[in-house]
TORMARRO-732324 format. One record per residue (C-alpha): residue number from 0; residue in one letter; x, y, z. Coordinates in Angstrom, 2 decimals, decimal comma, always signed. Layout:
BEGIN
(atom NUM; "a"; (X; Y; Z))
...
END
This chain:
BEGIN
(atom 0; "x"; (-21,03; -24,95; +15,21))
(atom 1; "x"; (-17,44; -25,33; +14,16))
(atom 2; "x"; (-15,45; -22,52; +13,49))
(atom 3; "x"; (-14,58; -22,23; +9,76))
(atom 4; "x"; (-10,96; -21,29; +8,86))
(atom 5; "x"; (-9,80; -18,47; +6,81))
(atom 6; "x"; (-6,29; -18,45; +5,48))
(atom 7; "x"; (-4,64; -14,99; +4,69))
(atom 8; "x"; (-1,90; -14,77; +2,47))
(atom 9; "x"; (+0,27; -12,36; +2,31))
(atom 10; "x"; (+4,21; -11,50; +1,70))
(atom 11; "x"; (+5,09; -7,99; +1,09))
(atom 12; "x"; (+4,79; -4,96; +4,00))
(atom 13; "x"; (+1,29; -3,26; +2,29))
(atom 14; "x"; (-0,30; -6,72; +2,04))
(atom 15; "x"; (+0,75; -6,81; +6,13))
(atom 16; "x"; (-0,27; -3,72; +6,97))
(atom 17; "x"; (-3,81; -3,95; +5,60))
(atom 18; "x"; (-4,36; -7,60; +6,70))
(atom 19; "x"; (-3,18; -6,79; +9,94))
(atom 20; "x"; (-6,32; -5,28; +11,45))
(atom 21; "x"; (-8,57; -8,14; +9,92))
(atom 22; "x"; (-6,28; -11,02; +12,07))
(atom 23; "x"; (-6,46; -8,49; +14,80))
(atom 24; "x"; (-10,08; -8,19; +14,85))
(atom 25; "x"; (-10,71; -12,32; +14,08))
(atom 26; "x"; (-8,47; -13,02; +16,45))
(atom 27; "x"; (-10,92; -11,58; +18,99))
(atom 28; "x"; (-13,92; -11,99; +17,86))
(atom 29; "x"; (-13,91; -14,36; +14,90))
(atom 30; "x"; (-17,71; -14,29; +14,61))
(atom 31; "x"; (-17,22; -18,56; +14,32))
(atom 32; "x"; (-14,08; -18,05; +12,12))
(atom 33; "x"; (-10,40; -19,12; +12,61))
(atom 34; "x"; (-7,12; -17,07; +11,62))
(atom 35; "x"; (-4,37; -18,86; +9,80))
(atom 36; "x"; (-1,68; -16,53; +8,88))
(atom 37; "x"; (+0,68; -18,09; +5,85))
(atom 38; "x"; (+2,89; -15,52; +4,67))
(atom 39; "x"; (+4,84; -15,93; +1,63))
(atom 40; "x"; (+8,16; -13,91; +2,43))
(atom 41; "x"; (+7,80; -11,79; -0,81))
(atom 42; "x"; (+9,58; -8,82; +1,08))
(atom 43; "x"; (+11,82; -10,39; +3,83))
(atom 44; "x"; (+12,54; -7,36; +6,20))
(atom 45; "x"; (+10,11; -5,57; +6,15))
(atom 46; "x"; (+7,43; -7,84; +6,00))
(atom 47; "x"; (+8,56; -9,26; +9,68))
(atom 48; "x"; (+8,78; -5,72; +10,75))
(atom 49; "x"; (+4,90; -4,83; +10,60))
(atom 50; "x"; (+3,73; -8,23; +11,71))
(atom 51; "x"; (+6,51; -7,74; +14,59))
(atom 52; "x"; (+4,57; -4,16; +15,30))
(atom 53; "x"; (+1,22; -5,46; +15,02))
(atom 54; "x"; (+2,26; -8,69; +17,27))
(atom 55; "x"; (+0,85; -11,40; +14,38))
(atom 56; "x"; (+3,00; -14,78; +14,46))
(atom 57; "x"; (+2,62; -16,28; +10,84))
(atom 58; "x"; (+1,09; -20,01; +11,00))
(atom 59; "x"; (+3,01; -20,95; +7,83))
(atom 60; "x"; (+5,94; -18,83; +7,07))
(atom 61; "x"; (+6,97; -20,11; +3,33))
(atom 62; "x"; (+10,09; -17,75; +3,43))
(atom 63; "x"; (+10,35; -17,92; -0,12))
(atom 64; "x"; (+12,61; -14,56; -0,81))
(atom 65; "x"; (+15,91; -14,76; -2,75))
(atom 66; "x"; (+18,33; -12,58; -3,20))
(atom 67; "x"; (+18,04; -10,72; -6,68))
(atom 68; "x"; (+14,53; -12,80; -7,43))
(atom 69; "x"; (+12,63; -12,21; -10,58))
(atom 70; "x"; (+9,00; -12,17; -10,49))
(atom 71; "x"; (+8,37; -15,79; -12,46))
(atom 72; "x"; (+10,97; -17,23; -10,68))
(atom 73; "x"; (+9,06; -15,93; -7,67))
(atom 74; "x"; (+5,92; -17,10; -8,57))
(atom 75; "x"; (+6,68; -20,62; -9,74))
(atom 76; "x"; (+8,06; -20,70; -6,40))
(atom 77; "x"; (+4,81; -19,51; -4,72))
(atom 78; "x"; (+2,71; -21,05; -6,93))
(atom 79; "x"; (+4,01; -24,71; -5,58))
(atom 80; "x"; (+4,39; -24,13; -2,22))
(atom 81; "x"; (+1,02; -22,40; -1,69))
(atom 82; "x"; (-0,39; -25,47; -3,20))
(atom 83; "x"; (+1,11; -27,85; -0,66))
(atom 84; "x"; (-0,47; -25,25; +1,97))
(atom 85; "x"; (-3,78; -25,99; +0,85))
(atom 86; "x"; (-3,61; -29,39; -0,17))
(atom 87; "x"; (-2,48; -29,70; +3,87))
(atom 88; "x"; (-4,39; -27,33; +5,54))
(atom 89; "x"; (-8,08; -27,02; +3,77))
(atom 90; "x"; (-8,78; -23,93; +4,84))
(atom 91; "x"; (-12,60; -22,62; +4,33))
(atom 92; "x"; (-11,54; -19,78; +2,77))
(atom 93; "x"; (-8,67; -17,47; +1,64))
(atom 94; "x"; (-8,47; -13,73; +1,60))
(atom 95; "x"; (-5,75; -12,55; -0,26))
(atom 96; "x"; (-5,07; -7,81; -0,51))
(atom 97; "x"; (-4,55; -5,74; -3,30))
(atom 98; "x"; (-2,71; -6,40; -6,17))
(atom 99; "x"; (+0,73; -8,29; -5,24))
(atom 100; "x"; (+1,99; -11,36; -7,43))
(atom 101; "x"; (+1,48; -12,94; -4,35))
(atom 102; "x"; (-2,13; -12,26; -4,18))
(atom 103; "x"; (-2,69; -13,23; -7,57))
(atom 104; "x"; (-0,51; -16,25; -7,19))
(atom 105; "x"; (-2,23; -16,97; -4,12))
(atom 106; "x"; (-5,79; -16,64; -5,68))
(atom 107; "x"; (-4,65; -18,91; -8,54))
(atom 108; "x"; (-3,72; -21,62; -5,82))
(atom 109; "x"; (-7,09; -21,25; -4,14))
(atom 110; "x"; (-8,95; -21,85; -7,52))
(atom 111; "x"; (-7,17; -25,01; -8,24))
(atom 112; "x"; (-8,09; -26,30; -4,98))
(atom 113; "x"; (-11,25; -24,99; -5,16))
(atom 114; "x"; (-11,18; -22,87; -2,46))
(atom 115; "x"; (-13,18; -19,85; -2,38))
(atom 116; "x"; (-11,36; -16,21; -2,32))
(atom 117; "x"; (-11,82; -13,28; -1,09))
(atom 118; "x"; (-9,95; -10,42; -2,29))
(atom 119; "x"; (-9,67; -7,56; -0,08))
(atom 120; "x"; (-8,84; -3,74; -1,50))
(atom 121; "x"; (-10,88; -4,87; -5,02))
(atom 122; "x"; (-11,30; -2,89; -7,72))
(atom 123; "x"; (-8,71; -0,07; -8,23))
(atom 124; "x"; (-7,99; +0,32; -11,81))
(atom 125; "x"; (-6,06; +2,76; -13,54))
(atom 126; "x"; (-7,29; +0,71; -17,19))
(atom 127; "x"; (-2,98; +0,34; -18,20))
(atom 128; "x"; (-1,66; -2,99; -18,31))
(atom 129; "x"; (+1,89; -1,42; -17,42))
(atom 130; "x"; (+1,12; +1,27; -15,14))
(atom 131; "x"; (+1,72; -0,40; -12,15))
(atom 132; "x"; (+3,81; -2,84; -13,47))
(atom 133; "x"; (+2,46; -5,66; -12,72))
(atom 134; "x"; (-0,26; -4,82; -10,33))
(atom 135; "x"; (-2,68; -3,65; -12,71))
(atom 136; "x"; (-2,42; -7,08; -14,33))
(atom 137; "x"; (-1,79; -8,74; -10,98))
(atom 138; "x"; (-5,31; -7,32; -9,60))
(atom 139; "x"; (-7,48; -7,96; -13,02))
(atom 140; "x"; (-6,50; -11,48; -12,57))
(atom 141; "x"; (-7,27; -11,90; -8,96))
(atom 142; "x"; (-10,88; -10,35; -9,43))
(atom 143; "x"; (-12,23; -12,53; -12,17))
(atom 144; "x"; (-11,64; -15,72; -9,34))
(atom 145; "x"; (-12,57; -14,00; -6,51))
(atom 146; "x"; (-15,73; -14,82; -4,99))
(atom 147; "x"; (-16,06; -11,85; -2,78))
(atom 148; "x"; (-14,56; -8,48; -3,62))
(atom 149; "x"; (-13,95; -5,80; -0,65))
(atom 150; "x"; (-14,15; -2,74; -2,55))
(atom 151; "x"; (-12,39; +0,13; -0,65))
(atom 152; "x"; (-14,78; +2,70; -2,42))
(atom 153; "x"; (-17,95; +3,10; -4,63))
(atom 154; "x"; (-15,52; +4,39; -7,84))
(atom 155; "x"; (-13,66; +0,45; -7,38))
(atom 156; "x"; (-17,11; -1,56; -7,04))
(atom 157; "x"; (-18,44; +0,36; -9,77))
(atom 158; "x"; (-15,10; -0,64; -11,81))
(atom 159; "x"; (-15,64; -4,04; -10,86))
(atom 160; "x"; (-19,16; -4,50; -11,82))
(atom 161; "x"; (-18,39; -2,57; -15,16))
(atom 162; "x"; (-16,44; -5,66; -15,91))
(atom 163; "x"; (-19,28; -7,91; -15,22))
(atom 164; "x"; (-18,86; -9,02; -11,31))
(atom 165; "x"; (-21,81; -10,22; -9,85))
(atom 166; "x"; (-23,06; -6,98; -8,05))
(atom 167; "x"; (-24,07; -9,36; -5,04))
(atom 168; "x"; (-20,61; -10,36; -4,84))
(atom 169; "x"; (-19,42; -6,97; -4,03))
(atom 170; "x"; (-19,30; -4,96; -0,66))
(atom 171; "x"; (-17,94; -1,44; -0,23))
(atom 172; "x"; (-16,15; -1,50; +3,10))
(atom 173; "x"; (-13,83; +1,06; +2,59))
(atom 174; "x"; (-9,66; +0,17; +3,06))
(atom 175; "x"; (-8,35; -1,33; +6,21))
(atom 176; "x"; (-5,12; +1,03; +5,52))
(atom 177; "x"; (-7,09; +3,43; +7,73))
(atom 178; "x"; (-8,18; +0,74; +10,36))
(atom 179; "x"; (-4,37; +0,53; +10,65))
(atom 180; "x"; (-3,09; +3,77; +10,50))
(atom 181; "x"; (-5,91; +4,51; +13,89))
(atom 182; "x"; (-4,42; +1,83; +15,93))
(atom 183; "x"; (-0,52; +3,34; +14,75))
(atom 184; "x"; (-1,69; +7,26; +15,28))
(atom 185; "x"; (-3,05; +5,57; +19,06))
(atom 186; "x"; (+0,45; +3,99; +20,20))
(atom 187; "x"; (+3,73; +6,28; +20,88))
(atom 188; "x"; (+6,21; +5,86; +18,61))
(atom 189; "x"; (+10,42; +7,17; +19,27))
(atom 190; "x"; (+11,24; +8,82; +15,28))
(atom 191; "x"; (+14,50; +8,98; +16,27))
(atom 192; "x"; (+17,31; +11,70; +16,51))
(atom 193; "x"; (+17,47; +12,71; +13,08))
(atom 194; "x"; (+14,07; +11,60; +10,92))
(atom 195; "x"; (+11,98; +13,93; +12,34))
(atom 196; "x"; (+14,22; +17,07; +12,42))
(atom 197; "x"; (+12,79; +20,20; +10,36))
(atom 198; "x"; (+15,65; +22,83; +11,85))
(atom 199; "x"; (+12,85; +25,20; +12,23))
(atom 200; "x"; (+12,05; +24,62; +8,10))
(atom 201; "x"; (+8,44; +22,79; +7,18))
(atom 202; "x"; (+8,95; +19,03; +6,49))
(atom 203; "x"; (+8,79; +17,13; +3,23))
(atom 204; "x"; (+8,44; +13,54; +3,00))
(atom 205; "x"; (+9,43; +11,52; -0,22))
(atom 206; "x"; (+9,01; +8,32; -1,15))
(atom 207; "x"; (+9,73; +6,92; -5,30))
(atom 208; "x"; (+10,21; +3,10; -5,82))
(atom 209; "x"; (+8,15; +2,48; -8,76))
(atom 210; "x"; (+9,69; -0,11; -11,06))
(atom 211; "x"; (+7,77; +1,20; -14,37))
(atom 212; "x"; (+9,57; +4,50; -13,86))
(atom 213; "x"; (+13,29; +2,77; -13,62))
(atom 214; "x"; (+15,05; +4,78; -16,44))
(atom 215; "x"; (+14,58; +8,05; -17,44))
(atom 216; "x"; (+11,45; +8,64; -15,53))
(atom 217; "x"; (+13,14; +7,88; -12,30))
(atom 218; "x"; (+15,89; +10,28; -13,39))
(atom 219; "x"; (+13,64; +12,81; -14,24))
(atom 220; "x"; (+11,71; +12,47; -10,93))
(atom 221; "x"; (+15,09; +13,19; -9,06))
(atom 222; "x"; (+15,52; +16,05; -10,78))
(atom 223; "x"; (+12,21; +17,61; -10,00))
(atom 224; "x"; (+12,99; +17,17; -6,48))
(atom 225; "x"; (+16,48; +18,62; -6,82))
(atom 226; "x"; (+15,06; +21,39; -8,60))
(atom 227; "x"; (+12,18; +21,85; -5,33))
(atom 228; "x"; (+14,96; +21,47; -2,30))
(atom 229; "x"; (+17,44; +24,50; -4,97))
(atom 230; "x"; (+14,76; +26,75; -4,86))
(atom 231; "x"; (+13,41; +26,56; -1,58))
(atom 232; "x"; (+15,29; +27,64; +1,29))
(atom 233; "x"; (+12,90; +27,22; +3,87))
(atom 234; "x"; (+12,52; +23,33; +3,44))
(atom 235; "x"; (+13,61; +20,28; +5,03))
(atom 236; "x"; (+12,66; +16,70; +2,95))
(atom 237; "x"; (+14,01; +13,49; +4,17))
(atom 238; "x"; (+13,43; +10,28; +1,90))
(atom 239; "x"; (+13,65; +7,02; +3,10))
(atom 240; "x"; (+15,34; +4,72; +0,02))
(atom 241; "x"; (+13,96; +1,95; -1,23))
(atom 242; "x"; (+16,30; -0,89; -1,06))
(atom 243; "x"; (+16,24; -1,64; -4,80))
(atom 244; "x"; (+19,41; -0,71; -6,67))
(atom 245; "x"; (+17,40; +0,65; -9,58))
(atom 246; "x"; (+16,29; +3,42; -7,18))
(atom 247; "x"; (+19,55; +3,81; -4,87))
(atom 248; "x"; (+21,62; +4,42; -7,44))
(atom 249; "x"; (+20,00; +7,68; -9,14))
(atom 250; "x"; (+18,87; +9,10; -6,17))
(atom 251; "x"; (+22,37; +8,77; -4,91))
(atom 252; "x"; (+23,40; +10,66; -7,70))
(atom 253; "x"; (+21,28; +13,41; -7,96))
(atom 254; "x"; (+20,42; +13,70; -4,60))
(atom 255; "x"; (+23,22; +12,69; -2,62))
(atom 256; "x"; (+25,13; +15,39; -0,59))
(atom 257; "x"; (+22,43; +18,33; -0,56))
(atom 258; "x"; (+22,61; +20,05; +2,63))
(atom 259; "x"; (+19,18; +19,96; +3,17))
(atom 260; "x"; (+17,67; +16,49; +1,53))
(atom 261; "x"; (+18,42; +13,68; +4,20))
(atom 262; "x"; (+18,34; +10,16; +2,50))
(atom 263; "x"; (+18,07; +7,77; +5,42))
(atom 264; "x"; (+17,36; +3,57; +5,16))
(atom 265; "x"; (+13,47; +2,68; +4,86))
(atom 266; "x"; (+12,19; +3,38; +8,40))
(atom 267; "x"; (+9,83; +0,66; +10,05))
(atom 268; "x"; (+6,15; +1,41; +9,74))
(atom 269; "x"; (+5,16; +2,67; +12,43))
(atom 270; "x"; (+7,69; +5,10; +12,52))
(atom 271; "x"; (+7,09; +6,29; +8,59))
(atom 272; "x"; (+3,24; +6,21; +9,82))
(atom 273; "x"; (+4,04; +9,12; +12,91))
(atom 274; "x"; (+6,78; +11,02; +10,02))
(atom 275; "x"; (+3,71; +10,94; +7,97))
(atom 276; "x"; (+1,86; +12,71; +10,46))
(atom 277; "x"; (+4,44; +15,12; +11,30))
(atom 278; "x"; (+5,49; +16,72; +7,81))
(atom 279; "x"; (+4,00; +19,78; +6,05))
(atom 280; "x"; (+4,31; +17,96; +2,41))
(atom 281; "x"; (+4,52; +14,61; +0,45))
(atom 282; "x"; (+5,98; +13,83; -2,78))
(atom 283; "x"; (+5,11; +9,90; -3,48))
(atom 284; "x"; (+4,63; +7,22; -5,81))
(atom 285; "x"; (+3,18; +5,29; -3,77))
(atom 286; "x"; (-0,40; +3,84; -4,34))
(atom 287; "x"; (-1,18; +3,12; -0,32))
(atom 288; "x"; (+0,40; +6,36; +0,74))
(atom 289; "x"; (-1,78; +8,48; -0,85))
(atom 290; "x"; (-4,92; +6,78; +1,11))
(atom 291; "x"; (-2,67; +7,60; +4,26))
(atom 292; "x"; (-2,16; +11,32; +3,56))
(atom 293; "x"; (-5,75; +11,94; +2,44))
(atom 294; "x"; (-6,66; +10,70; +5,75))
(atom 295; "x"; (-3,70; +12,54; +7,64))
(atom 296; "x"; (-4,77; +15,66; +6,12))
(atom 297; "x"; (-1,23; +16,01; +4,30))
(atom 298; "x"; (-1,26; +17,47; +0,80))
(atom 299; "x"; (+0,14; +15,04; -1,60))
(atom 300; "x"; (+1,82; +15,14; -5,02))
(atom 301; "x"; (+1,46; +11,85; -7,43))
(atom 302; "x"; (+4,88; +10,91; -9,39))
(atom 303; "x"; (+3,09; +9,17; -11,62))
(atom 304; "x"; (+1,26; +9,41; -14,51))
(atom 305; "x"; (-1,80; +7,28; -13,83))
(atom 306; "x"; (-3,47; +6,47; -10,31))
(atom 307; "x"; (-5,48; +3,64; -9,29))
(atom 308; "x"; (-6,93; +5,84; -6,36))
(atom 309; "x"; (-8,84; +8,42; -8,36))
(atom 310; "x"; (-10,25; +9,38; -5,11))
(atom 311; "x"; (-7,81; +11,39; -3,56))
(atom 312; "x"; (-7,46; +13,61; -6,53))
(atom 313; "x"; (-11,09; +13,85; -6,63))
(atom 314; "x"; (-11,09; +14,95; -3,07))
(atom 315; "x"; (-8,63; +17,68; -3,90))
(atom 316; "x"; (-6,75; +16,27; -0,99))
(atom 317; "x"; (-3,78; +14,78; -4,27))
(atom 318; "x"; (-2,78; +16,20; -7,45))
(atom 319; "x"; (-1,34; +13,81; -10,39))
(atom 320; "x"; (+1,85; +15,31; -11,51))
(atom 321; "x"; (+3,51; +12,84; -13,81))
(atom 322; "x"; (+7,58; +12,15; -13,39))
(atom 323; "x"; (+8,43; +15,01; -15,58))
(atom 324; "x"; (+10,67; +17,10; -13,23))
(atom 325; "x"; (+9,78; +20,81; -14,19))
(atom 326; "x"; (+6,20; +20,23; -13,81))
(atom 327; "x"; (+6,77; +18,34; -10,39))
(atom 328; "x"; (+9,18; +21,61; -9,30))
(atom 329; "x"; (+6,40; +23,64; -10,62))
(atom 330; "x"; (+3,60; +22,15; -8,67))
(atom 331; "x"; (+5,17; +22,08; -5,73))
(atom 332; "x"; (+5,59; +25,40; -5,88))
(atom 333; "x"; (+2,38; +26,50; -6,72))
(atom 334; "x"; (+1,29; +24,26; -3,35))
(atom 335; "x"; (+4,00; +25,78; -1,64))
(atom 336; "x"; (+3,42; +29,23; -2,48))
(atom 337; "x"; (-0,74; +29,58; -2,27))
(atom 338; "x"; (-1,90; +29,05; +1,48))
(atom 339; "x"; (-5,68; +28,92; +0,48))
(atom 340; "x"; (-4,45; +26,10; -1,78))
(atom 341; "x"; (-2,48; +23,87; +1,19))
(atom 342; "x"; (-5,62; +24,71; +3,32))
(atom 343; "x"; (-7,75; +23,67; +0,62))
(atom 344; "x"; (-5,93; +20,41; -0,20))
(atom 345; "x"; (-5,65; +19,40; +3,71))
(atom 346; "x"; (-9,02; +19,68; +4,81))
(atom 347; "x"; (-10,43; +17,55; +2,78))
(atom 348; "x"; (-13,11; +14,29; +4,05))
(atom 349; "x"; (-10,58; +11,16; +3,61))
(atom 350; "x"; (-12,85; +8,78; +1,06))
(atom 351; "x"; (-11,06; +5,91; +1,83))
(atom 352; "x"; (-13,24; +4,69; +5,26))
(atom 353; "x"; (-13,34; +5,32; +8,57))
(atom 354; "x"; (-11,02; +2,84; +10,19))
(atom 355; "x"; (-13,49; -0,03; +10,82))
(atom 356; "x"; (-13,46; -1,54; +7,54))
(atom 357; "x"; (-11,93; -4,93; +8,94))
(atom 358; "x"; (-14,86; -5,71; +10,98))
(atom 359; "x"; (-17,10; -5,61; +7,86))
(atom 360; "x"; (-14,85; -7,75; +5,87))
(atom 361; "x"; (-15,49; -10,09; +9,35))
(atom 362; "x"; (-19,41; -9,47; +9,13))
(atom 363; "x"; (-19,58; -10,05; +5,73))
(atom 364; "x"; (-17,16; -13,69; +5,61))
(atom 365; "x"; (-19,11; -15,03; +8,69))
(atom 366; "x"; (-22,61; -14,60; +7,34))
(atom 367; "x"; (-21,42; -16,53; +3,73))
(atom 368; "x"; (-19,21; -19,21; +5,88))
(atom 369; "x"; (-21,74; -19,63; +8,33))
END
């Protein structure tokens, strides 16, 4: 029996970091199915950095970054050259993760060639066009052409066949985030001399990038933590700063020069993975990062006012704060202050998976390929 090829397309360092332990695991046992890697180059740097970590060499590297790149400009860009990928390659399949415009840009390619899809993390919804902006849109989009949806949790297959996908069509696996975060936790990992440092203070870890809070809300979200780090001696936070100037710029301003906030360049993944690990708190944004904690164990603030992981909140392992400053001071605070709460929050089951999600994704493509 020939081996069938599956393409995975990816660009951006979440995308890498989730697909990583599926190429891993097909890579050594393929169960009759072939790796092609074809990376887009949606985030230059830091893209190369995981697959560099993980030790994936792309296939087809379309390096299609430029500097100060819109989002249609990107995507006419993708759109074309993905096209020529699959025109020349054929692949059996494509598997494209989360909700990236190159995932949906990829999965749009794959339908005009008539290739099928499948579309790995499916099904996280927070039901608001513009909150993410665009993934919500971006991962809508890629689930009405997918052909096979790798829900992370119950909660996103249900939201999937609420809008009307095939229930045959979709397999809870959990999220491969955790498959990858195992084989991180597993390797040693040098933080360097001054990421890690807590001076004897407990540790808080930031992260804020989101582009639908540029503006006031990303203002207002620097406050709150200036208002957090003022009245509490007794903590350390260090924030790795998204490259973007929308978010250099205020956090520079507010946050600049505070003798006990250190904002340091974005730190390669495995090393935010083992900072992760190490701190007492997280303040975040993010939407993968909050999988991470839950499963770390690290209580976890949302600076947002929607989440497509309803989970973690559910688990009482996250709480939902919004990007108004005083009530992210306040609930800090509260965290900070109540040690049946921390405990509480911290000991939670993780309801994301249990690190072997890739090799169900594997199961699951061979037996429909095969």
């Amino acid at each position: 029996m020939t081996n069938k090829t599956v393409m995975m397309i990816f660009g951006t360092r979440p995308e890498a970091i989730k697909l990583a332990p599926v190429v891993l695991d097909m890579q050594r046992d393929g169960r009759g199915l072939s790796p092609l890697v074809c990376v887009t180059g949606q985030h230059r740097q830091m893209l190369d950095q995981v697959n560099e970590w993980f030790g994936i060499t792309p296939d087809v590297d379309l390096n299609l970054m430029q500097a100060d790149q819109g989002l249609p400009e990107f995507a006419g860009r993708a759109l074309a050259s993905l096209t020529h990928v699959l025109k020349e390659r054929r692949p059996d399949a494509i598997l494209v993760q989360g909700d990236t415009t190159t995932a949906m840009i990829g999965t749009l390619a794959a339908f005009y060639q008539r290739v099928p899809v499948g579309h790995v993390e499916a099904g996280l919804r927070t039901r608001d066009l513009h909150n993410p902006f665009p993934e919500e849109m971006n991962r809508r989009v890629t689930s009405v052409i997918a052909s096979q949806h790798f829900a992370p949790t119950d909660q996103a297959a249900q939201a999937l066949i609420a809008e009307q996908v095939d229930a045959s069509r979709v397999f809870v696996v959990g999220n491969t985030v955790i498959d990858a975060l195992r084989i991180t936790l597993a390797r040693r990992v040098d933080l360097g001399p001054d990421c890690g440092r807590a001076n004897g203070r407990r540790l808080v870890l930031v992260t804020a990038h989101r582009r639908e809070s540029f503006g006031p809300a990303f203002e207002s979200i620097c406050q709150g933590i200036r208002k957090i780090a003022d009245r509490n001696q007794d903590l350390e936070f260090v924030y790795p700063v998204h490259l973007n100037p929308n978010v250099r710029e205020p956090v520079a301003r507010h946050l600049a020069g505070h003798p006990r906030i250190r904002l340091i360049e974005p730190l390669r993944y495995e090393q935010f993975v083992h900072l992760m690990s190490a701190c007492y708190l997280i303040l975040t944004d993010s939407g993968g990062i909050q999988e991470e904690a839950t499963a770390l164990g690290k209580p976890t603030l949302i600076m947002r006012n929607t989440t497509e992981r309803p989970e973690a909140v559910s688990a009482g392992a996250a709480m939902l704060v919004g990007t108004d400053a005083e009530r992210i001071a306040d609930a800090a605070e509260r965290l900070l202050n109540n040690c049946d709460m921390y405990r509480s929050m911290s000991h939670c089951a993780c309801p994301f998976g249990d690190g072997h999600s890739a090799g169900r994704i594997l199961d699951i493509l061979a037996e429909h390929l095969n």
